[in-house]
C-alpha positions as CSV (number, residue, x, y, z in Angstrom):
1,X,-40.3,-59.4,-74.1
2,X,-40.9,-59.4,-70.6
3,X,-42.4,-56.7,-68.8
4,X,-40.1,-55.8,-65.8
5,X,-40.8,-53.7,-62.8
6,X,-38.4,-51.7,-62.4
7,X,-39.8,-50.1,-59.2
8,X,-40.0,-53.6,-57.3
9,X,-38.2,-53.7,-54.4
10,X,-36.0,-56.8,-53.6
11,X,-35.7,-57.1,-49.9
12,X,-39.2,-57.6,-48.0
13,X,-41.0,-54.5,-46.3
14,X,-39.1,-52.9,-44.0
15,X,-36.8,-54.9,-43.3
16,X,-33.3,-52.4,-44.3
17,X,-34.7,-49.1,-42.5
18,X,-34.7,-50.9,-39.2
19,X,-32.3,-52.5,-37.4
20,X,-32.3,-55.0,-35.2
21,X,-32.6,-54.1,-31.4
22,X,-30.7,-57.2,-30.3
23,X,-27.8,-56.3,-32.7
24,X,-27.7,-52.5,-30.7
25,X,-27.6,-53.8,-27.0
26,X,-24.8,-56.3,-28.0
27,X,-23.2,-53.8,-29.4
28,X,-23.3,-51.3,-26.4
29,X,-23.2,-54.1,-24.0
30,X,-19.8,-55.3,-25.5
31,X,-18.2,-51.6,-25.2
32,X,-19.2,-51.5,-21.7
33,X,-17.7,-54.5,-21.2
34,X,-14.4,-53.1,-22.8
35,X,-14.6,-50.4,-20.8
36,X,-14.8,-52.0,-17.8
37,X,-12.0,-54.3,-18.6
38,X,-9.5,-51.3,-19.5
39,X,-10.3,-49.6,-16.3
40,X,-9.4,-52.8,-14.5
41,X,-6.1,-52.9,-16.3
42,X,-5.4,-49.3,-15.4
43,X,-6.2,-50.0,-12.1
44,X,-3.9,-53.5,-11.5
45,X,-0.9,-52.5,-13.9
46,X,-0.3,-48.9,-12.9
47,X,-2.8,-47.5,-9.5
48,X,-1.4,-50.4,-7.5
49,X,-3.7,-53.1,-7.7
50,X,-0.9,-55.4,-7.9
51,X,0.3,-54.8,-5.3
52,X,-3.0,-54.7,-3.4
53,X,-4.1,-58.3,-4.6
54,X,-1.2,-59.9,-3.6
55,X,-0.4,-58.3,0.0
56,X,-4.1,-57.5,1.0
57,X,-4.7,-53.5,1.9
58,X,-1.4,-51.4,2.2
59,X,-0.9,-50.5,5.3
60,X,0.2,-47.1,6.0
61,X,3.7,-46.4,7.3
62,X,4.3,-44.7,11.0
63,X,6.2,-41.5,10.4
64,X,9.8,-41.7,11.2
65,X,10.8,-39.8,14.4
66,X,12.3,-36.3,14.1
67,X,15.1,-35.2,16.4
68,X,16.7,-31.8,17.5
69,X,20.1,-32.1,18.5
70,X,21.9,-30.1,21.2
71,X,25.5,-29.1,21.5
72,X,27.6,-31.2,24.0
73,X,28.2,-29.1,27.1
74,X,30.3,-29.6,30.1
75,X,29.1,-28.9,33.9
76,X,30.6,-29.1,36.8
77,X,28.4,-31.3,39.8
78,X,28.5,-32.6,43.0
79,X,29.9,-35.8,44.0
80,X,29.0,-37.8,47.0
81,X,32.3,-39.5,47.4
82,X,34.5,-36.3,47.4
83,X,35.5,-33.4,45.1
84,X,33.2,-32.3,42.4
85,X,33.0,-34.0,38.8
86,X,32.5,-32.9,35.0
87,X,30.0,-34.1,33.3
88,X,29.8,-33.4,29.1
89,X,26.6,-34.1,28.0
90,X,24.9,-34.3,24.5
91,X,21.4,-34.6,24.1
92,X,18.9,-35.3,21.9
93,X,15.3,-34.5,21.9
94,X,12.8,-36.7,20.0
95,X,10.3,-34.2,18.3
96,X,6.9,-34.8,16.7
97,X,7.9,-31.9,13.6
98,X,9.1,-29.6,11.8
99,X,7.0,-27.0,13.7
100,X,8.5,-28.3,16.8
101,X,12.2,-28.0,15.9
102,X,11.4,-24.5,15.1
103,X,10.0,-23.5,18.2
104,X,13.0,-25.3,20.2
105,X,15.8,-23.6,17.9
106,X,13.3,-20.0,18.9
107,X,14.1,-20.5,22.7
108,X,17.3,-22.3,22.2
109,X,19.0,-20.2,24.9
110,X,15.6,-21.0,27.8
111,X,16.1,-24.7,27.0
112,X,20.0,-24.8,27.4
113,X,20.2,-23.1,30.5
114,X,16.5,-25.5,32.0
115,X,18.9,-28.4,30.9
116,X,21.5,-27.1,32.8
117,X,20.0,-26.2,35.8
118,X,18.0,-30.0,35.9
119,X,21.4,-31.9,35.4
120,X,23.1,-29.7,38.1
121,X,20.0,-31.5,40.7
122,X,21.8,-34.8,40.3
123,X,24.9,-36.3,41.3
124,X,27.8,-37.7,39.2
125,X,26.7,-41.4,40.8
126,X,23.3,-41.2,39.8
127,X,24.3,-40.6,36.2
128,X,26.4,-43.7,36.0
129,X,23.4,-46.5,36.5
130,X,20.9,-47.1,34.2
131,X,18.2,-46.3,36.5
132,X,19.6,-43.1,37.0
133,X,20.2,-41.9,33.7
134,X,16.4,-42.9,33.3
135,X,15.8,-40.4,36.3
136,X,17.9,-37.9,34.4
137,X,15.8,-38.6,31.3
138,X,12.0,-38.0,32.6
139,X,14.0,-34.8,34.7
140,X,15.0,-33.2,31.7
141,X,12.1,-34.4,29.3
142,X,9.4,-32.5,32.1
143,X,11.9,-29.5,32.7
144,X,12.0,-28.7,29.1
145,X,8.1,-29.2,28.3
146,X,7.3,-27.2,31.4
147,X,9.9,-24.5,30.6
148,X,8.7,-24.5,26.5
149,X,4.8,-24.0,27.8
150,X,5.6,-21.4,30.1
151,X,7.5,-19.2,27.3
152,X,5.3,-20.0,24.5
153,X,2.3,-20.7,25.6
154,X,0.2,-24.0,25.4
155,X,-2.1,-23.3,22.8
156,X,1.2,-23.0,20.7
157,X,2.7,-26.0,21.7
158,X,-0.6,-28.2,20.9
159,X,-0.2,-26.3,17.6
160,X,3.1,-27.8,17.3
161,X,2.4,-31.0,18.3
162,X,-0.4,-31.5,16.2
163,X,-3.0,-32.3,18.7
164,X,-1.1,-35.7,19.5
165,X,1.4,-35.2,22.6
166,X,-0.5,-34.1,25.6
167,X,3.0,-34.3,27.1
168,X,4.4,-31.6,25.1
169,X,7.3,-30.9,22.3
170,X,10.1,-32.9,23.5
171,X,8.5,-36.5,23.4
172,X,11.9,-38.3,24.5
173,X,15.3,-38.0,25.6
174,X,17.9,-39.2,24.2
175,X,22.0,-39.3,25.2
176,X,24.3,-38.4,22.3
177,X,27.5,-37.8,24.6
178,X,27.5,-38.7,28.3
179,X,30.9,-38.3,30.0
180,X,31.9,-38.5,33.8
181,X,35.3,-37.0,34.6
């Protein structure tokens, strides 16, 4: 019979109890690499990257206006050509917020009556051109700002405004109702 070792080892010296340093950065290299591709996927399919790589950089959208709106009122105004005329008039004011409507529908009553007073300055002719209606327009838009700032003040009124509108609350002027009797 043969004598056996039974103690010899079969694989050479140290070669199971290490393993192979090569085999360990491929291995973390390749989940970094998954990683890195899932992220991307996340990013394209569902954070908008579509979207981006196809139109370039999204562009942000302009606000859309805000408006208060005024009851239609009727006053009676002079006429060049003869006997006096009504006029009903519904206006609009472009706003830049929220904040702003709020302060409007506050001194509703100040800004009726500063409308009323600057559309009693013109005469039924001059609100049948357009030129004149534009006259009406800046008339009203700087009776109203000046008649908001000197009730509520104009460190409220840049408040309002965020910052943006030097000019004051009422940015524009618009005609909902414009009648000449």
């Amino acid at each position: 019979m043969t004598d056996i070792d039974q103690g010899a080892e079969l694989e050479p010296e140290g070669a199971g109890s290490k393993r192979s340093p090569l085999k360990f950065w491929a291995m973390i290299g390749g989940a970094a690499l998954l990683l890195v591709i899932a992220g991307g996927g996340v990013w394209y399919f569902l954070l908008g990257g579509r979207a981006e790589l196809a139109g370039g950089a999204r562009k942000a959208e302009a606000p859309l206006p805000q408006f208060v709106q005024l009851k239609p009122f009727v006053v009676t105004i002079a006429s060049r050509a003869g006997p006096s005329r009504f006029v009903q008039l519904g206006v609009s004011f472009e706003i830049p917020g929220p904040a702003a409507a709020a302060m409007i529908n506050a001194v509703l009553p100040e800004v009726q009556d500063a409308l009323r007073r600057t559309v009693l300055g013109f005469k039924a002719e001059d609100m049948q051109t357009p030129a004149g209606l534009d006259k009406l327009r800046v008339a009203i838009r700087s009776a109203v700002n000046a008649m908001l700032a000197q009730v509520l003040g104009p460190e409220r009124i840049q408040k309002a405004a965020g910052g943006g509108s030097p000019g004051g609350l009422v940015q524009q002027v618009e005609f909902s109702t414009l009648v000449v009797e």
